[in-house]
Residue, then its C-alpha position, 0 to 999 in steps of 0.5 A: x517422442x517428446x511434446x516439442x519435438x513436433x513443433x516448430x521452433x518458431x511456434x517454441x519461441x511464440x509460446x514462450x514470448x507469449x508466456x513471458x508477456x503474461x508474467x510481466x503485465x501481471x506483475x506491472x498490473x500488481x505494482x500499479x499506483x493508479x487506484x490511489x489519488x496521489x494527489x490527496x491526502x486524508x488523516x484518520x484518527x482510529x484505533x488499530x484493529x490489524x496490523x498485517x505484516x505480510x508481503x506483497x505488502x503489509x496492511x494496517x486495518x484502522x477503526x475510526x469512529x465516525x459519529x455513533x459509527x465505526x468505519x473500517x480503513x485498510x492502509x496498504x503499505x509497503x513490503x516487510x521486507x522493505x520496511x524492515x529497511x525503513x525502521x519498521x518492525x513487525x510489534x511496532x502496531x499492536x491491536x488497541x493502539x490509538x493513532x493517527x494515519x495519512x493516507x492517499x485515499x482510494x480514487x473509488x471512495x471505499x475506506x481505504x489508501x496508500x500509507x503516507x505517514x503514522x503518529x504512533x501514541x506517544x507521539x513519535x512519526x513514522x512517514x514513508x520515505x518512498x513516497x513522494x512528499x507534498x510540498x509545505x502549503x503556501x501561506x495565506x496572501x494578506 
């Protein structure tokens, strides 16, 4: 005698739509954007420590001097796989690498953020293309 043989099929199909659930909002949780504020954007001037190429998603890991300090930034970027698409490849970031990030920064203020764009050291500009741009600033009123 098999383990469902003594259920029901209704309870079958319970369990299944109820395991099905539990596999669709982890992912949807894991896809979420909500902890970034997309409404802001910050530009970090740093050395890189890691670059993590790594799925889900890659990392950049930033030093960024501030004053007689180092902060620790933690970019998070799209998947390799994508990346891949968009130009990126795997040596692009090397440890010691100076460059400059913009981030949506962390809605709870810890030194992290959504990558926006990167200027590499010789000066050549890496933006996301999935994220949305912000429009150009209007100029000052006279």
């Amino acid at each position: 005698m098999s383990f469902l043989s003594g259920m029901t099929t209704r309870t079958v199909r319970a369990a299944a739509l109820a395991a099905a659930l539990i596999v669709t909002g982890s992912a949807v949780a894991h896809h979420s954007f909500a902890m970034f504020d997309r409404d802001k954007e910050v530009t970090l001037n740093g050395t890189v420590r890691e670059f993590q190429w790594t799925n889900p998603h890659a990392f950049i890991e930033i030093e960024v001097a501030d004053g007689a300090k180092v902060e620790k930034w933690s970019v998070e970027m799209n998947s390799p796989n994508n990346l891949t698409r968009q130009g990126w490849k795997s040596s692009m970031l090397k440890t010691g690498d100076k460059v400059s990030v913009t981030l949506n920064p962390l809605r709870d203020g810890k030194k992290g953020g959504l990558f926006v764009a990167i200027t590499l050291a010789d000066g050549k500009v890496i933006k996301d293309p999935t994220n949305r741009q912000r429009p150009p600033p209007e100029p000052p009123k006279s």
